[in-house]
PyMOL commands that place a pseudoatom at each C-alpha (Angstrom):
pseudoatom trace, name=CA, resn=UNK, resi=1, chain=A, elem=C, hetatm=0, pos=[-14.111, -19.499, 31.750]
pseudoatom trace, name=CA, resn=UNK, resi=2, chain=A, elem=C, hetatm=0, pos=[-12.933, -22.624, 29.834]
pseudoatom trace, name=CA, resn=UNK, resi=3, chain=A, elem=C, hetatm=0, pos=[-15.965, -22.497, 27.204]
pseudoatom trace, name=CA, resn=UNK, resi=4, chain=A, elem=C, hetatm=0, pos=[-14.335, -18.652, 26.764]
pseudoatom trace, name=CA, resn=UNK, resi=5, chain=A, elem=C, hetatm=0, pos=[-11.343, -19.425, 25.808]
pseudoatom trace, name=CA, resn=UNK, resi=6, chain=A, elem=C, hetatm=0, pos=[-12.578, -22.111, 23.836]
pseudoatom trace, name=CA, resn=UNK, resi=7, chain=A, elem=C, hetatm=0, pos=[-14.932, -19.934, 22.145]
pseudoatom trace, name=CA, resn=UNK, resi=8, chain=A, elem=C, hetatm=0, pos=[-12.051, -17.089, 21.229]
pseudoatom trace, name=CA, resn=UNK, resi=9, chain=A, elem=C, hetatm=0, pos=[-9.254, -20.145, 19.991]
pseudoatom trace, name=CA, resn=UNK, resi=10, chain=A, elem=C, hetatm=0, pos=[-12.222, -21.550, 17.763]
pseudoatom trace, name=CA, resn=UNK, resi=11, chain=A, elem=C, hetatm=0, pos=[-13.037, -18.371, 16.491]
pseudoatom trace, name=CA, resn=UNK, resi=12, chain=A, elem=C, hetatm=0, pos=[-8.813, -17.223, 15.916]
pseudoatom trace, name=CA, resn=UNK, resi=13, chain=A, elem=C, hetatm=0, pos=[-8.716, -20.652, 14.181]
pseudoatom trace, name=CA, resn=UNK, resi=14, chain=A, elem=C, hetatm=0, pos=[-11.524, -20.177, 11.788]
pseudoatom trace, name=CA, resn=UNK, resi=15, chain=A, elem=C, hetatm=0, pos=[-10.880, -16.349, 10.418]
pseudoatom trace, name=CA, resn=UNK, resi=16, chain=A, elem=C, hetatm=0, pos=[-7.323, -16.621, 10.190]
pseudoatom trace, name=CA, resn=UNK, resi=17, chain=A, elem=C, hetatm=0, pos=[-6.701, -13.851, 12.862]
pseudoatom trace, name=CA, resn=UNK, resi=18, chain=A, elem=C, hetatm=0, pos=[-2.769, -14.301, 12.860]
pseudoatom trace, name=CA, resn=UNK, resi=19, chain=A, elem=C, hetatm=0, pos=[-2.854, -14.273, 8.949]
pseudoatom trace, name=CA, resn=UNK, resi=20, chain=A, elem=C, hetatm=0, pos=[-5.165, -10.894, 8.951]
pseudoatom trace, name=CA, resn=UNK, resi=21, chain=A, elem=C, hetatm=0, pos=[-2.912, -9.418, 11.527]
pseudoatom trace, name=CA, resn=UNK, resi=22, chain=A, elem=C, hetatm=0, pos=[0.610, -10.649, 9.593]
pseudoatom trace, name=CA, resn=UNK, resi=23, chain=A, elem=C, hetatm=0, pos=[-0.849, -8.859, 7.076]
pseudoatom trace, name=CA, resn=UNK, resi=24, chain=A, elem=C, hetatm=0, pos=[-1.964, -5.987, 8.102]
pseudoatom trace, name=CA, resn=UNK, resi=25, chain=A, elem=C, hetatm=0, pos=[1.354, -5.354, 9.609]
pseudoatom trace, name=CA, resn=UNK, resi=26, chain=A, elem=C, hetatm=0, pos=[3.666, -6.254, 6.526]
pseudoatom trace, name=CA, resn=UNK, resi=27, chain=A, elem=C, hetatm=0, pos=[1.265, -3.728, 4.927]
pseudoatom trace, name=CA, resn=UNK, resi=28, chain=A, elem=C, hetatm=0, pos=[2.301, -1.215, 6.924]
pseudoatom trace, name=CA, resn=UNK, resi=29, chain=A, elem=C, hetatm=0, pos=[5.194, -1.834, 6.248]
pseudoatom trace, name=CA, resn=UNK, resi=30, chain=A, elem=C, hetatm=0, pos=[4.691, -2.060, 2.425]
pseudoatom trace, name=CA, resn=UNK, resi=31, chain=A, elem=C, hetatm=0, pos=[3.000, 1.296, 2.743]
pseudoatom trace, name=CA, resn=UNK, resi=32, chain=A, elem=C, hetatm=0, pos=[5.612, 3.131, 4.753]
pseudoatom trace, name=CA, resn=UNK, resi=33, chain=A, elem=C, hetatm=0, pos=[8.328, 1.887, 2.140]
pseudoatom trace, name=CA, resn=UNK, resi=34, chain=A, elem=C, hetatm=0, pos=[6.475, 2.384, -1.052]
pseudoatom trace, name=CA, resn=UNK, resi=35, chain=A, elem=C, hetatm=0, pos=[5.903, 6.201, 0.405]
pseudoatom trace, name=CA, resn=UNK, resi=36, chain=A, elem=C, hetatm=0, pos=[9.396, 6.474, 1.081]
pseudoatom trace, name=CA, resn=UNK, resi=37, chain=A, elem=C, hetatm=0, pos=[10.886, 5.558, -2.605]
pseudoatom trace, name=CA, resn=UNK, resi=38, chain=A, elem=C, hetatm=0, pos=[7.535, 7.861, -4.180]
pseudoatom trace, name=CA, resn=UNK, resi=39, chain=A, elem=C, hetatm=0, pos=[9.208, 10.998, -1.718]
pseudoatom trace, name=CA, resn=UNK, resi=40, chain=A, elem=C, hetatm=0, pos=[12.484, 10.691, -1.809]
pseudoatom trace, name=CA, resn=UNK, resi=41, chain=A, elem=C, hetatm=0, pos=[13.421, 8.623, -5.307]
pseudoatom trace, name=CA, resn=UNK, resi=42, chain=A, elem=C, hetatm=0, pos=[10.397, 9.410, -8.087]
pseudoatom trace, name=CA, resn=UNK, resi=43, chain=A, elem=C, hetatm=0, pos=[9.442, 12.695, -7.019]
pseudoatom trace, name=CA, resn=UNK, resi=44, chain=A, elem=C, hetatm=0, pos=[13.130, 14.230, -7.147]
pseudoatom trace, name=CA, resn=UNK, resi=45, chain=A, elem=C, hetatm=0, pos=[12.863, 12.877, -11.059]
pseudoatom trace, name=CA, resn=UNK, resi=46, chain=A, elem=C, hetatm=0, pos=[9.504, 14.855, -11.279]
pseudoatom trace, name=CA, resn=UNK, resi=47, chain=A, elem=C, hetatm=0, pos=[10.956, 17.815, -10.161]
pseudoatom trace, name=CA, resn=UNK, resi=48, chain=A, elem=C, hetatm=0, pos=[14.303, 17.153, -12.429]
pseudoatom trace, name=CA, resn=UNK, resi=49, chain=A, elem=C, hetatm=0, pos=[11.738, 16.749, -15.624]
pseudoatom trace, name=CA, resn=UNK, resi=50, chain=A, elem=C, hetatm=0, pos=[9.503, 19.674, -14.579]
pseudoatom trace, name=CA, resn=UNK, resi=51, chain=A, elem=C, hetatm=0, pos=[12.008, 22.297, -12.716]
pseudoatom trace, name=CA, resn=UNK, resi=52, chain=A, elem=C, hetatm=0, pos=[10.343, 25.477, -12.276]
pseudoatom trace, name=CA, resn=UNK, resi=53, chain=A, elem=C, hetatm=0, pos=[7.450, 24.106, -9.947]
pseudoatom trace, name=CA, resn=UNK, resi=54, chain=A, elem=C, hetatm=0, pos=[7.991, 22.055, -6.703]
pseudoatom trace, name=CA, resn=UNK, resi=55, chain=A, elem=C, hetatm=0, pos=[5.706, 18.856, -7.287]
pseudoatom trace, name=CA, resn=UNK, resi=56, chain=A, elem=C, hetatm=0, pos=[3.790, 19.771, -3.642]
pseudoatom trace, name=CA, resn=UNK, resi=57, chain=A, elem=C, hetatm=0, pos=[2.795, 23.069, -5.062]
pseudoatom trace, name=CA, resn=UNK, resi=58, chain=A, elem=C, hetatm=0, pos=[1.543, 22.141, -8.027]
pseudoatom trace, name=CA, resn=UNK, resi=59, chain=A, elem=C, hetatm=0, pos=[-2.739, 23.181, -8.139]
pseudoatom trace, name=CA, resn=UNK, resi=60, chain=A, elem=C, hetatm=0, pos=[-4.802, 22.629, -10.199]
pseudoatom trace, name=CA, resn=UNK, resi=61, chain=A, elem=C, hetatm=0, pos=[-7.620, 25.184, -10.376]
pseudoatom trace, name=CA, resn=UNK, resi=62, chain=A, elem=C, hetatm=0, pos=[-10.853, 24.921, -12.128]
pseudoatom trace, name=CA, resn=UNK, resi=63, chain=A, elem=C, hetatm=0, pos=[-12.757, 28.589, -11.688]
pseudoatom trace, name=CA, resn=UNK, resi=64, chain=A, elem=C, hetatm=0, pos=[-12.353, 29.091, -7.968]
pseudoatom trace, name=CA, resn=UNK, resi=65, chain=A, elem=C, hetatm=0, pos=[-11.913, 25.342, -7.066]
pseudoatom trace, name=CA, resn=UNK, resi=66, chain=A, elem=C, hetatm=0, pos=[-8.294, 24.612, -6.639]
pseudoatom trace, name=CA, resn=UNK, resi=67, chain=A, elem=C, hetatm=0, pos=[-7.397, 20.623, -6.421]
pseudoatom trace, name=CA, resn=UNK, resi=68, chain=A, elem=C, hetatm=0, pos=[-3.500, 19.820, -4.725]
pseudoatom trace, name=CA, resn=UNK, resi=69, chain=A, elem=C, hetatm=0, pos=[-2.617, 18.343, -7.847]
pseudoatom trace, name=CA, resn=UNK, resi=70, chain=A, elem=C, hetatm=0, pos=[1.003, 17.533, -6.141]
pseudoatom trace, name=CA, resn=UNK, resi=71, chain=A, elem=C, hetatm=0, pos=[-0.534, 15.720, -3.440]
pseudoatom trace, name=CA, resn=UNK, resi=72, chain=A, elem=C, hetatm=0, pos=[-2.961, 14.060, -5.832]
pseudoatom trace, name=CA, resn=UNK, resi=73, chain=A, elem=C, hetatm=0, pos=[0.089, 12.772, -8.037]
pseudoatom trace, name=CA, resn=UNK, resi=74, chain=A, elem=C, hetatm=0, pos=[1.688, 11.449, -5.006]
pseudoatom trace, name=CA, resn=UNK, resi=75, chain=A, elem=C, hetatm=0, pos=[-1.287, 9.419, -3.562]
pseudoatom trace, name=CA, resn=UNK, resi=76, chain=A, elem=C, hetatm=0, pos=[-1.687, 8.112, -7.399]
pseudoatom trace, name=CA, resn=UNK, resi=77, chain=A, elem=C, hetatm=0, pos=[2.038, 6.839, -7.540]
pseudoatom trace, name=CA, resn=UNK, resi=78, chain=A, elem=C, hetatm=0, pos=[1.534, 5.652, -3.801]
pseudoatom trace, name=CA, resn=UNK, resi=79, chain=A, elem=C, hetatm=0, pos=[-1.006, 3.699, -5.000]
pseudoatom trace, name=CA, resn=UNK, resi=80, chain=A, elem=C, hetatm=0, pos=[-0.108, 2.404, -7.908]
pseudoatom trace, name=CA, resn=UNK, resi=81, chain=A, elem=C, hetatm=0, pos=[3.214, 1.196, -6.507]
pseudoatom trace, name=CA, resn=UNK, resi=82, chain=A, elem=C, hetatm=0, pos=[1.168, -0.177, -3.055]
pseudoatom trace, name=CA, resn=UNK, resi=83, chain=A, elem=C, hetatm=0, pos=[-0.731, -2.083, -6.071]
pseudoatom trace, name=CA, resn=UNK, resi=84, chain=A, elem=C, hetatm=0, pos=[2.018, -3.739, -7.804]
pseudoatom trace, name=CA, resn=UNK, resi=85, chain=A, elem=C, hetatm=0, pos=[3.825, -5.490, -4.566]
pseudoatom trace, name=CA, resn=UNK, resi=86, chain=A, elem=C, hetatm=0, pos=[0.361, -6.703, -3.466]
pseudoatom trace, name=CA, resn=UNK, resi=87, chain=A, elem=C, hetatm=0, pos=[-0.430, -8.125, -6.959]
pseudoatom trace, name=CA, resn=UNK, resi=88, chain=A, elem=C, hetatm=0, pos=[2.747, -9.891, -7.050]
pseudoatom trace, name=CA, resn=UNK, resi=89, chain=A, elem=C, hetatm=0, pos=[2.722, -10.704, -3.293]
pseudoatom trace, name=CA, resn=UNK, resi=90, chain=A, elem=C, hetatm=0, pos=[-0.365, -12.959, -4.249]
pseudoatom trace, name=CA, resn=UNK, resi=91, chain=A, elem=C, hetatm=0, pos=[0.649, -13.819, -7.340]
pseudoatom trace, name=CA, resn=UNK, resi=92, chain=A, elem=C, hetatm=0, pos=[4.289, -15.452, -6.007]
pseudoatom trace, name=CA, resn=UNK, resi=93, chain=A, elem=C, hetatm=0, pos=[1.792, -17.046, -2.798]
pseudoatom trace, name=CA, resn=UNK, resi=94, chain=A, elem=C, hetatm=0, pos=[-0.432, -18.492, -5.696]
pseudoatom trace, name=CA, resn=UNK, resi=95, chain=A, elem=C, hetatm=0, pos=[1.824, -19.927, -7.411]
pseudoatom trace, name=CA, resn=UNK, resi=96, chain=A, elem=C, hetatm=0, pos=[4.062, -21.639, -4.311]
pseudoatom trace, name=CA, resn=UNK, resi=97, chain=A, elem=C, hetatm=0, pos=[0.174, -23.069, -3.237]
pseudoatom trace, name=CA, resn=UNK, resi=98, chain=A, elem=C, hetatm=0, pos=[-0.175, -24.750, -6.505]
pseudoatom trace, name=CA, resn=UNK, resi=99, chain=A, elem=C, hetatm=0, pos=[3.578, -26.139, -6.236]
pseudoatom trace, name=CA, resn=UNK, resi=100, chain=A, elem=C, hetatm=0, pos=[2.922, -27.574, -2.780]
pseudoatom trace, name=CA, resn=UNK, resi=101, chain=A, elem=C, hetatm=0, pos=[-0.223, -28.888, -4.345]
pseudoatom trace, name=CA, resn=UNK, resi=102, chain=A, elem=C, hetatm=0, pos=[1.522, -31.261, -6.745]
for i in range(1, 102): cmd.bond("trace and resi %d" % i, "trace and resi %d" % (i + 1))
show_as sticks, trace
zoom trace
């Protein structure tokens, strides 16, 4: 039993399983949030600009193929915005490494 739990503590030590799971969890988080402002602050200003559509209906159709092109500017924005905390998420933890470095 002890070489186990030895085993499973050697192996949460070496890949960082706390960090991964801190992560995954602010994420989430990150995710929920960033969805929130894209619903309820950026897509009102869509639909202020472009009035006579609701941005959920909007399709786009190509022959008989239609393509939710409301949902699809939604996931972009989501995205996007997702992108831009991350990048400066690890930016900021960069640069406080390198300070704590010197």
């Amino acid at each position: 039993m002890a070489g186990w739990f030895g085993d499973l503590r050697r192996f949460l030590k070496e890949f960082n399983v706390l960090t991964v799971a801190v992560g995954f969890v602010v994420g989430t988080a990150v995710r929920d949030y960033v969805r929130a402002v894209v619903d309820d602050l950026v897509m009102p200003l869509v639909n202020v600009v472009m009035p006579d559509v609701g941005w959920e209906k909007w399709v786009l159709r190509a022959g008989e193929a239609k393509v939710a092109g409301g949902a699809l500017l939604a996931s972009t924005i989501d995205f996007a915005l997702i992108f831009l905390v991350i990048y400066f998420i690890a930016k900021g933890a960069k640069t406080a490494t390198k300070a704590a470095a010197r």
